[in-house]
N, C-alpha and C positions, 0 to 999 in steps of 0.2 A: 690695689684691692682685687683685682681680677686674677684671682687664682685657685677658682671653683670653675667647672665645666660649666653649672649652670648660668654664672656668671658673668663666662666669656661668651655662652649662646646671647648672652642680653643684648648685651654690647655689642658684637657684628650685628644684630637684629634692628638697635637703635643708630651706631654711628656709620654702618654702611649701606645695610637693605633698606632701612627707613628714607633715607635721604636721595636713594638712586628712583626710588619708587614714585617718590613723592615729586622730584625732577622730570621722570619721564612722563607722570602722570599732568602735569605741569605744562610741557611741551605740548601735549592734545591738548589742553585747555586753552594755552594763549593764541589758539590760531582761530578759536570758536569767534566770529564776526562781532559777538560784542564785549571780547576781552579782549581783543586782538590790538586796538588802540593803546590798551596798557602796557602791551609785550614789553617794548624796552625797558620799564620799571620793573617791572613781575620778577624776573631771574636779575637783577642785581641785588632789590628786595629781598626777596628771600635765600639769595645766597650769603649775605651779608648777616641777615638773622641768624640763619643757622649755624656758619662759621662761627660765630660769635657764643651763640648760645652755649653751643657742644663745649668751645675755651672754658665757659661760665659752670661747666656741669665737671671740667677737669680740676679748674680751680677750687670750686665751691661748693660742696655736694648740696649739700642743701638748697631748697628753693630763698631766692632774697630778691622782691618783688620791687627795689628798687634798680636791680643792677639788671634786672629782665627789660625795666621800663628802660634805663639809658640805652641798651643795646636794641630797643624797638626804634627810639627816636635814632639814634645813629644808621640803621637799615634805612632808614625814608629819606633818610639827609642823603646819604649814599647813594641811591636808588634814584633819588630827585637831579641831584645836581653832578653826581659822575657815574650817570648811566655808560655816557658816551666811554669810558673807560674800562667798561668791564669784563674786553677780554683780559687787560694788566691783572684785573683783579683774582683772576682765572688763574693767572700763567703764576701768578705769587702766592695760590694756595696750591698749586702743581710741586712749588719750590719746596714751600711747608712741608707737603706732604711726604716729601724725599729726606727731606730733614729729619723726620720725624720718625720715618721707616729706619735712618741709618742711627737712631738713636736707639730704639727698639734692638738692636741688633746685642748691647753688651747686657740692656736688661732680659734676654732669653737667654744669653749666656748664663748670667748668675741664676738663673732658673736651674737650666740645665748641670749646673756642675756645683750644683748644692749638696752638699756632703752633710747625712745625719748622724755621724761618726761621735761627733758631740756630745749623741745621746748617750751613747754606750753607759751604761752602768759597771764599775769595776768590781761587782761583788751580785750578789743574787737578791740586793733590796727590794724588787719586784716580787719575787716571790715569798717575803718574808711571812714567818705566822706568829699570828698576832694570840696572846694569851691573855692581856685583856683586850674586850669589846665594847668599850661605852660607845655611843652615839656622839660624833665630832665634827662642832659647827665651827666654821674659820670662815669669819666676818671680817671681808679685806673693808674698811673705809678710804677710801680714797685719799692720799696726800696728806694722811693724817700723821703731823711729825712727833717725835719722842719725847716721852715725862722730861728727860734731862733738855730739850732744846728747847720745849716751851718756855723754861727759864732766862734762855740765851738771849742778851742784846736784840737780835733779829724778831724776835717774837713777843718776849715780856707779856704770856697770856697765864693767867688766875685762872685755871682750869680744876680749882680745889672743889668744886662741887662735883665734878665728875670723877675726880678722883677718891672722894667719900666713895660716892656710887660703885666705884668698882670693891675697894676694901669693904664696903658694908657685903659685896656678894662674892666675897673670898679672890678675888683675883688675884695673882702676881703678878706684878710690874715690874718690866725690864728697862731699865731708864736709859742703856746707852746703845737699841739696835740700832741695826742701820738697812738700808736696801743695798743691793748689788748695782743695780741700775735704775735707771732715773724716770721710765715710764711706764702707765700701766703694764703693757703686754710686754715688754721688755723683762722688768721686773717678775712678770708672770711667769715667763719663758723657764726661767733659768729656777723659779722657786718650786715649779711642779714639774720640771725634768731634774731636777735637785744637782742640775749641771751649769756652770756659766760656759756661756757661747760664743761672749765675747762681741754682741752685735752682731756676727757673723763676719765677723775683720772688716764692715764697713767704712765708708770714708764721708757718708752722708749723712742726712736728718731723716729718710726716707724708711718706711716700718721693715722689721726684719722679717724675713720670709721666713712663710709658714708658723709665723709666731702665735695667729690666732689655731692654730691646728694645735699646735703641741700645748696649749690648755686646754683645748674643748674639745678636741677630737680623741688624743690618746698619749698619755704618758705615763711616768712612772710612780707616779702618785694615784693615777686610775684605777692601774693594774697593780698595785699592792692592794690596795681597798677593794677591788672586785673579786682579786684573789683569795681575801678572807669573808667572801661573804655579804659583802658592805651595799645596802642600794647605795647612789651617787646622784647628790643633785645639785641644782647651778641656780642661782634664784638671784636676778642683778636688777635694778632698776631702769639701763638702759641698755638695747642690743650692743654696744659696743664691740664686745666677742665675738660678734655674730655678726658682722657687714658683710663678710668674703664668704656667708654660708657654710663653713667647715663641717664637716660630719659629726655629729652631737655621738660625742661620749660618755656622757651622763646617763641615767637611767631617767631623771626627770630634772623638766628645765621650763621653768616658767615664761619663756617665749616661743610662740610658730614661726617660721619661717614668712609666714603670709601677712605679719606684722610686721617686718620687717623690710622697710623699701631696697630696691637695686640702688637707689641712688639715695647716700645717708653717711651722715659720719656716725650715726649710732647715735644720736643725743636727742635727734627730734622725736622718737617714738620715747614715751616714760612707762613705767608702771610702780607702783607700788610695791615694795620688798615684803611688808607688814604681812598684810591679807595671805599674798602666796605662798610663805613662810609657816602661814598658821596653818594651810589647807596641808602644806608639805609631814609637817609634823603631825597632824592628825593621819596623814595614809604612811606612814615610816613602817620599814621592815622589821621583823623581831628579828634578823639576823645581823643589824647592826648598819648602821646610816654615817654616812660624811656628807656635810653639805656644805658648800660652800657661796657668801652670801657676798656680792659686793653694792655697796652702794656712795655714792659719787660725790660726796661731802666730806671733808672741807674743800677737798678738790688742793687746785696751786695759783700760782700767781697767774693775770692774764701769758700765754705763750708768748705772744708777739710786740716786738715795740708798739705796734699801731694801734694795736688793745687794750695797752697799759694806760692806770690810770695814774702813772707812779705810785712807786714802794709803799708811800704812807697810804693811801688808797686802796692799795691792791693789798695791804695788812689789814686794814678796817674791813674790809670785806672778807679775809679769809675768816676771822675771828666773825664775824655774822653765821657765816656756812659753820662753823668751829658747832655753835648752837647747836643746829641745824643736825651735823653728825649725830652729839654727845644723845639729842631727846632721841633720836632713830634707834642709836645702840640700847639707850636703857629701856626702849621700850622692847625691844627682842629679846633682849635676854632678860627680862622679867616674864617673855613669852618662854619661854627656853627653859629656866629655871625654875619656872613653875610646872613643866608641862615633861618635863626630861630633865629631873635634879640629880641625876648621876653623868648629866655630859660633861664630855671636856670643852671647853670654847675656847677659842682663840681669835683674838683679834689682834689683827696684825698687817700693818699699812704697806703699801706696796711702795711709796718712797714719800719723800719727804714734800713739805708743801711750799716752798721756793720764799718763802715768808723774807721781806730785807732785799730782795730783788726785783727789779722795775718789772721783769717780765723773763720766762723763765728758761729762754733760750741764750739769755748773758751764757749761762753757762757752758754754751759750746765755745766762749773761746778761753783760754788759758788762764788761769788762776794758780794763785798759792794762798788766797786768803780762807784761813779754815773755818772762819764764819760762812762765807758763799758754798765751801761743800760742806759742812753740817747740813745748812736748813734746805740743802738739793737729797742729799741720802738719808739724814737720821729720820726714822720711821715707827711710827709705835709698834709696843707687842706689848699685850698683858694675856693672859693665860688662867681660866679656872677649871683647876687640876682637879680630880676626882678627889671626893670626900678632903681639901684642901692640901693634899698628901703631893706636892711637888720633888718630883726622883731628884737625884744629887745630878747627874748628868744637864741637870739644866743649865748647869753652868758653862755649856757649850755655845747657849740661844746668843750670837752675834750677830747675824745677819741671817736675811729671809734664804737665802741660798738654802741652808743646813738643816733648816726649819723641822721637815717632813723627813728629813733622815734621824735627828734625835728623836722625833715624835715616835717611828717606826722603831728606834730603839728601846724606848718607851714601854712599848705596846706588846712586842715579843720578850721582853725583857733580855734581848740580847746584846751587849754593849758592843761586839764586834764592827758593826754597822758604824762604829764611831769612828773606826780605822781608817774610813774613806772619804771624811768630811770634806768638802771644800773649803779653797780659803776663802775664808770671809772679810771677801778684796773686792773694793767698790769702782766701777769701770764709767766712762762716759767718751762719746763721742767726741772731738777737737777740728775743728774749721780754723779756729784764727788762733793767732799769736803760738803757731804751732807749727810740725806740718803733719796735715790733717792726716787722722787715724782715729784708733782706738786707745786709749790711756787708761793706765790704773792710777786712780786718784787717792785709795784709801787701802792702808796692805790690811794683813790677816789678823795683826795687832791694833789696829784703830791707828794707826801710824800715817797722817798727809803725805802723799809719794807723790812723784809721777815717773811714771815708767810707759814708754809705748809700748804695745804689745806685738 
């Protein structure tokens, strides 16, 4: 996560000025005549806390007030009964910390030799002109999977009231999308630089650089939209985007920075979508608005073995959140509909909600069952087209990739733009029953592959 300057001043301020100060400052103290008795407990004490804590702040961003309490009791235990060994304890966080330096070494590397070549655009999409200008809300839900998989074995969910809901407000439904990639910023990366990246030829589970930048700082979904005049704004229910600080792209975004802890996975701060949504659209530009809305329902299966409540559990619950989504959307876009009846809206899920699997890292390792990658990619998208007038080219919408490139074909009414489509070929990372890489799971045809990349 550290990959803001502000971010990296935090961190040398907390994991090495804090702890050197607090040591030295430490040293004066335990010689004062009436702490001086405690000395030998004092620095195994709280070297043991801290070592430990900082592990707990790498692990877990979040505060979890019972793993604070085990690591107090284990400092006293330590402290109490192997004082007498606390140079050992010394000379093994000396070792750690060599360790850990020569581990740092291939992650500056991929810093260093990160290539945004990727981004390249092979056409002048960035600066297309748009000849029409409606106001364009793309309301990502979270994990929300597709008309056609809700049917699927894996899922078996009655979503016929929401699907009224949408035909009663003109929608069109695309029953067979899918996502390119399997997580939020992942998904994001590649659907607003309208390029896949491929992970970045990774070999791990670890986020891809600069991923939160290339949506919220500056891409080419931005700079089409700013190009024709567009405010831009960002209105999410949880900083999520926003941990590593990236420089805000947007013209308005309903979090500060100062809401926003240094230390957070982005879930423990909430806000409401609704309210901000309403303020947003009340101050909209007459030259023409995108806004983009996400919020974190139905969400996916627990991530981790340890989480899981198994499949049946962890279905009963998605279909709870399923709720949860459907009442959040209808109530925006009855905000939306009423308030700006000539927008286009789009909603459209950044991947699928792992629905049929215990927890939803199964899938990094090797499959050919086309049920396990359905309910990992296929993704909703429904669409309400001005005055219900859906272009012919719609029949492009395959995956979120292309999304923003037909839309901009759309908009300028120029089909050339469609010359450059990507494929709409679905990628996931591989650790087992493989050798680990990058894999294309789903080709341009909806076709089960696998090919490493």
């Amino acid at each position: 996560m550290i990959n803001s300057w502000e971010q990296f001043g935090y961190f040398v301020l907390l994991f090495l000025l804090l702890p050197t100060v607090f040591f030295y400052a430490l040293t004066y103290i335990s010689k004062l005549s009436f702490v001086s008795k405690w000395e030998k407990y004092l620095f195994p004490f709280f070297s043991v806390l801290l070592f430990l804590f900082y592990i707990k702040i790498i692990l877990y961003a979040d505060i979890q007030r019972k793993v604070i309490l085990g690591i107090f009791l284990l400092a006293v235990f330590a402290a109490y009964f192997l004082h007498k060994h606390f140079k050992k304890w010394i000379i093994l966080q000396l070792i750690l910390a060599i360790i850990g330096f020569i581990g740092l070494v291939p992650t500056l590397m991929k810093y260093l030799n990160y290539s945004s070549t990727w981004m390249e655009q092979p056409d002048n999409i960035k600066e297309v002109v748009f000849k029409k200008k409606p106001n364009i809300y793309y309301i990502q839900p979270d994990g929300y999977a597709s008309f056609s998989e809700m049917d699927s074995d894996f899922y078996k969910v009655d979503n016929s009231d929401f699907n009224s809901f949408l035909a009663e407000k003109n929608f069109k439904k695309y029953p067979d999308f899918r996502s390119n990639y399997i997580t939020t910023i992942s998904s994001n990366s590649a659907t607003f630089m309208m390029k896949h990246h491929f992970y970045n030829y990774g070999k791990d589970y670890s986020e891809m650089l600069h991923a939160r930048e290339n949506i919220i700082s500056e891409n080419a979904v931005l700079s089409a939209f700013k190009n024709n005049g567009y405010k831009t704004h960002f209105i999410t229910e949880h900083p999520y985007l926003l941990i590593n600080r990236p420089k805000i792209g947007f013209d308005f975004i309903n979090f500060e920075y100062d809401d926003v802890p240094y230390i957070s996975t982005g879930f423990n701060v909430k806000k409401e979508v609704f309210p901000d949504l309403q303020r947003a659209i009340a101050e909209k530009s007459d030259t023409g608005n995108f806004f983009f809305i996400e919020i974190f329902e139905p969400g996916h299966v627990a991530t981790s073995k340890a989480a899981s409540k198994g499949k049946e559990a962890e279905r009963d619950q998605w279909i709870e959140k399923l709720q949860l989504a459907n009442t959040k959307l209808k109530k925006m876009i009855d905000l939306i509909t009423v308030n700006d009846p000539d927008a286009l809206i789009i909603i459209m899920a950044d991947h699928g909600g792992f629905v049929g699997l215990d927890y939803t890292r199964q899938v990094y390792t090797k499959t050919t069952n086309p049920e396990i990658i359905s309910t990992t990619f296929d993704a909703m998208l429904a669409i309400k087209w001005p005055n219900g007038d859906a272009p012919a080219i719609d029949s492009n919408f395959k995956s979120c990739i292309n999304a923003f490139r037909i839309l901009f074909s759309y908009l300028s009414e120029n089909d050339s733009y469609l010359n450059h489509l990507q494929e709409d070929a679905s990628y996931l990372i591989l650790k087992d029953g493989a050798t680990p890489g990058v894999y294309k799971y789903v080709d341009g045809a909806g076709n089960v592959v696998f090919e490493k990349v």
